[in-house]
C-alpha positions, -999 to +999 in steps of 0.1 A: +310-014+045+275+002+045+251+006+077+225-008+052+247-039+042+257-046+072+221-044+086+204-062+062+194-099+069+179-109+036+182-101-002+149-089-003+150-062+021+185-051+009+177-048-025+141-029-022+136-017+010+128+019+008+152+036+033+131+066+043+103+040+057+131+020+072+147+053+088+111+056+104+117+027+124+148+021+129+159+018+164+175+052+165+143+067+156+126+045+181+147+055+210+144+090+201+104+087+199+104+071+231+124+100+250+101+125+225+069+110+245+089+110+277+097+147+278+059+157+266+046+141+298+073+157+317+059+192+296+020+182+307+035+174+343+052+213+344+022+230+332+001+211+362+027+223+389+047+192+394+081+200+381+097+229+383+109+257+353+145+245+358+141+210+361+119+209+328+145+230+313+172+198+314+145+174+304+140+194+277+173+187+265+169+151+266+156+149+230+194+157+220+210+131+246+231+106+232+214+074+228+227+043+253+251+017+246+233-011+229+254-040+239+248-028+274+218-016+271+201-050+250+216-066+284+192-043+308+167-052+286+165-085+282+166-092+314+134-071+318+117-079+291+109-043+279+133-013+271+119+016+290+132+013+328+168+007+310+159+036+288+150+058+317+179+044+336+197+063+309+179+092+306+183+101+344+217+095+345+221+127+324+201+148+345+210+163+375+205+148+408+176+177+414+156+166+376+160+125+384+126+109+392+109+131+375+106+112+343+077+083+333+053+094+365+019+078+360+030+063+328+036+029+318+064+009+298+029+006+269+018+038+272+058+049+260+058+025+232+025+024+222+022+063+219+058+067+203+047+038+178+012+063+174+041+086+160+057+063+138+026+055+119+017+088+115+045+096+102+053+065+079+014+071+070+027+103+055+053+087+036+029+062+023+003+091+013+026+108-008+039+079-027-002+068-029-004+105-047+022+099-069+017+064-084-024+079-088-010+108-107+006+083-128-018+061-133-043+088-145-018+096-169-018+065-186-058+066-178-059+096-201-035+091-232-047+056-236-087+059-232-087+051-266-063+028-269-074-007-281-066-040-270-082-072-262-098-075-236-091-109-218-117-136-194-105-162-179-068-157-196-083-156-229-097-127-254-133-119-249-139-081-263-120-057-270-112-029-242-087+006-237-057+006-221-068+036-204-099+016-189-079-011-175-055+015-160-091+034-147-101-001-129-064+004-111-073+040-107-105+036-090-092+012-066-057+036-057-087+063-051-106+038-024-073+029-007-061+065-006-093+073+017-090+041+039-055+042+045-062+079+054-091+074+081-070+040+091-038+060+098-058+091+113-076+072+142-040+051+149-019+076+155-038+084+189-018+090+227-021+059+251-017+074+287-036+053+310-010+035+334-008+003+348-043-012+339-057+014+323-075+032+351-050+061+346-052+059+385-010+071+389-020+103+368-041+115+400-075+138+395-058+157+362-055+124+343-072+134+316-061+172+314-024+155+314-032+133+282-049+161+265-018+182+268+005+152+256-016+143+230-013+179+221+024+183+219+026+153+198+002+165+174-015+128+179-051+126+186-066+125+220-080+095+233-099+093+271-104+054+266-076+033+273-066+006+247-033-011+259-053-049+249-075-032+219-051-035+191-081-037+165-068+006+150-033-011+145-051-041+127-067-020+106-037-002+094-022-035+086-054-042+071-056-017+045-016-018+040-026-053+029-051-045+011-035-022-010-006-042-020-029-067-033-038-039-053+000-039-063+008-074-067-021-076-094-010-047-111+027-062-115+013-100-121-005-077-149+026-059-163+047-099-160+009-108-182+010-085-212+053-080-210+050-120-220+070-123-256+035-138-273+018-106-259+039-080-257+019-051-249+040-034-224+075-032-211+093-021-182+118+011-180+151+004-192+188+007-193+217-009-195+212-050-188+183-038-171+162-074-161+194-094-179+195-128-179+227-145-171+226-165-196+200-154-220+212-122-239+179-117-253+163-119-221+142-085-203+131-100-170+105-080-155+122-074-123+106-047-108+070-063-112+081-094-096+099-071-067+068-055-062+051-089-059+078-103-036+074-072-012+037-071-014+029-105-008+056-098+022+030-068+035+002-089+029+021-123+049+030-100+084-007-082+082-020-117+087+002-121+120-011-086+132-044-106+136-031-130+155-010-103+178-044-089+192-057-118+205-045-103+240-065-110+272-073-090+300-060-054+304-024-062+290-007-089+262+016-116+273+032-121+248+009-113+218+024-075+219+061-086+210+044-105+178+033-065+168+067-050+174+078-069+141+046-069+120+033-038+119+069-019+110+071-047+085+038-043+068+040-005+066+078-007+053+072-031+031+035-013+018+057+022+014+089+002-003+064-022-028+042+013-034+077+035-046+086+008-068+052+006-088+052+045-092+091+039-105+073+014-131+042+032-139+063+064-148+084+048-172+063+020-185+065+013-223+031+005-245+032-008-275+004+005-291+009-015-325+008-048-311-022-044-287-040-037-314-025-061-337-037-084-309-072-079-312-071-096-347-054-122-335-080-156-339-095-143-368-112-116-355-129-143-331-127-109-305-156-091-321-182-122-319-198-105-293-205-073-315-221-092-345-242-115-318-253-082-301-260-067-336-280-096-350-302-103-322-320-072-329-332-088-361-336-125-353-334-128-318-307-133-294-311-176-291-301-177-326-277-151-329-258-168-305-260-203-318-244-191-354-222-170-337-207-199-319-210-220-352-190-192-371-162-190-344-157-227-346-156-224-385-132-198-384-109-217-359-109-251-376-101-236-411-083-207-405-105-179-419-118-146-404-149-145-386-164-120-412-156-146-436-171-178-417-202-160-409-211-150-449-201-186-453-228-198-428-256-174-438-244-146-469-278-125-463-262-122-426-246-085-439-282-072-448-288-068-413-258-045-406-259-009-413-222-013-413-199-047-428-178-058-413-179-043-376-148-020-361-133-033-332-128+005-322-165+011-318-171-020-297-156-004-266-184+007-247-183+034-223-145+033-221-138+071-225-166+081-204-153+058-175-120+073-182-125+107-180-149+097-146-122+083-124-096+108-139-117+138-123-127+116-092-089+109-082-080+148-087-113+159-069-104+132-038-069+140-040-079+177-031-101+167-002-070+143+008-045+171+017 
């Protein structure tokens, strides 16, 4: 039986979870974060005179030790409270007797954590850029082939005028853009050392406290940071924040696919294969299944950045309590952000249009679509107050007996088509600025995505 099937506590997570994310934070990768921030301080300690060549030489090694005994080490831990005095328990009982002590001096159990945590982020941020980049990329090609691809365009759940594929994918595209720079600046200023001891005074450091950060922060490529912030949890927040924010992004894109993948629409399908979204029971069936994983996950992401809100609410210099509410959150936002994110590039890369039937769509009622147009068009003549009253009269003519709108307007007033230079209206020159919108956000993603790297 599979590490990942036997690890797994819920459908959800077994069937979606993306496994790089998950490796990220997995508590293998935790320990071996934790002894990664371990042996920089000892590193910062050397180059200030306080260990020796040889004894840095074994600490060194550490990052290869072989990781503790759970069973016994969960034990150690529990009955602390925290991991890291088991954890360095550990870790000197593989050095020799002249490298023990030497370990965690000045540091707290937090500043371990919280720093090795700075790396996790950094590092799942990465992930989560990269699949950001991707599902953009495809979204801007959908943005281009479809600028001029006609459909209605839909108010309130009904048809109002019609619109492009491509600028509805733009709307999508635009926002990707916005998130791509917050999550960027949001992940950039979290992933920052914590090195201040006790209560933050960095007191146990002695007179070089802030030389010995630098140098950590340094060797862990993180970014230096002279005020401590063991109680200000407000940069975590905001990653959770914007990983929130972005899968509501995601859920409305897939509650948008389930919308026009509906059999009355049907203006887009999911990829494919064999019983792909199958039905049980209904051969005919073609569930959307990944749209309503990636609303599943996402509302997930969205549900545990809430609780990061509720985990700062720490007082004084250090949480009680409010901190183990984090350790559970944020890896679950950011895992579930990455795993909803991977899914919707999957989709968007093999998403099926039916062009035909979009625009077969925007003939549906009548014509009813283009009322706007021929209200626009005929206020120039008689005014806007009456182009709008027998517009409204012709649309409810055309609804109660079944003719086109074209039809019910010549039937209301036949010197109507004198005013147009052209009878009846295209739908295909109603759409605005769509192209020009289109090709905007196309060369605004590829401009910011250059900036981005």
């Amino acid at each position: 039986m599979s590490d990942s099937f036997v690890s797994s506590t819920n459908i959800l997570d077994w069937l979606y979870r993306d496994p790089e994310s998950a490796e990220i934070f997995t508590l293998r990768a935790t320990f071996r974060r934790w002894i990664q921030v371990e042996i920089a301080l000892s590193n910062a300690h050397f180059l200030k005179g306080m260990i020796s060549k040889g004894a840095l030489a074994e600490i060194n090694k550490l990052a290869e030790v072989p990781l503790p005994e759970l069973s016994t080490f969960r034990a150690g831990t529990l009955n602390v409270g925290y991991p890291i005095i088991e954890l360095l328990s550990h870790l000197n009982s593989q050095l020799s007797p002249n490298a023990r002590g030497l370990l965690h001096v000045g540091a707290t159990t937090q500043d371990i954590m919280d720093t090795a945590l700075a790396l996790q982020i950094s590092e799942a941020g990465m992930l989560l850029h990269s699949h950001l980049n991707r599902l953009g990329d495809a979204m801007a090609t959908l943005v281009l082939e479809n600028q001029l691809t006609i459909m209605p365009g839909r108010t309130h759940a009904q048809h109002a005028v019609p619109t492009t594929f491509g600028l509805k994918c733009a709307v999508y595209l635009s926002e990707l853009d916005r998130h791509r720079a917050r999550l960027k600046t949001s992940i950039a200023e979290a992933s920052c050392v914590s090195l201040y001891g006790a209560a933050g005074t960095s007191a146990a450091l002695g007179p070089d406290e802030q030389e010995i950060r630098s140098i950590v922060a340094k060797k862990l490529a993180l970014r230096d940071e002279y005020i401590p912030w063991h109680a200000s949890r407000d940069r975590f927040i905001d990653v959770t924040s914007q990983c929130a924010n972005l899968s509501v992004t995601l859920v409305r894109l897939a509650r948008e696919i389930v919308d026009l993948s509906r059999t009355e629409i049907d203006e887009v399908f999911e990829p494919g294969g064999l019983h792909k979204g199958a039905s049980s029971t209904m051969p005919q069936k073609r569930n959307p299944v990944m749209s309503e994983a990636i609303i599943g996950i996402g509302l997930q992401a969205i549900a545990s950045a809430n609780s990061m809100y509720r985990a700062g609410e720490i007082g004084h210099e250090r949480a009680a309590g409010e901190w183990q509410l984090e350790w559970k959150a944020l890896p679950e936002t950011l895992m579930s952000t990455i795993s909803a994110i991977k899914i919707a590039t999957e989709m968007l890369e093999g998403l099926g249009i039916n062009l035909e039937n979009m625009r077969a769509n925007v003939e549906k009622q009548n014509g009813s679509i283009m009322a706007e147009a021929y209200m626009i068009e005929l206020a120039r003549e008689i005014g806007r107050e009456r182009a709008h009253d027998l517009l409204h009269e012709a649309s409810k003519l055309s609804a109660s007996e079944n003719i086109s709108l074209v039809d019910s307007i010549v039937r209301l007033d036949p010197d109507i088509p004198r005013y147009f230079s052209e009878w009846p209206l295209n739908p295909a020159d109603y759409i605005g600025n769509a192209q020009k919108v289109c090709a905007q956000v196309v060369d605004q993603w590829k401009i910011n995505k250059k900036k981005a790297r």
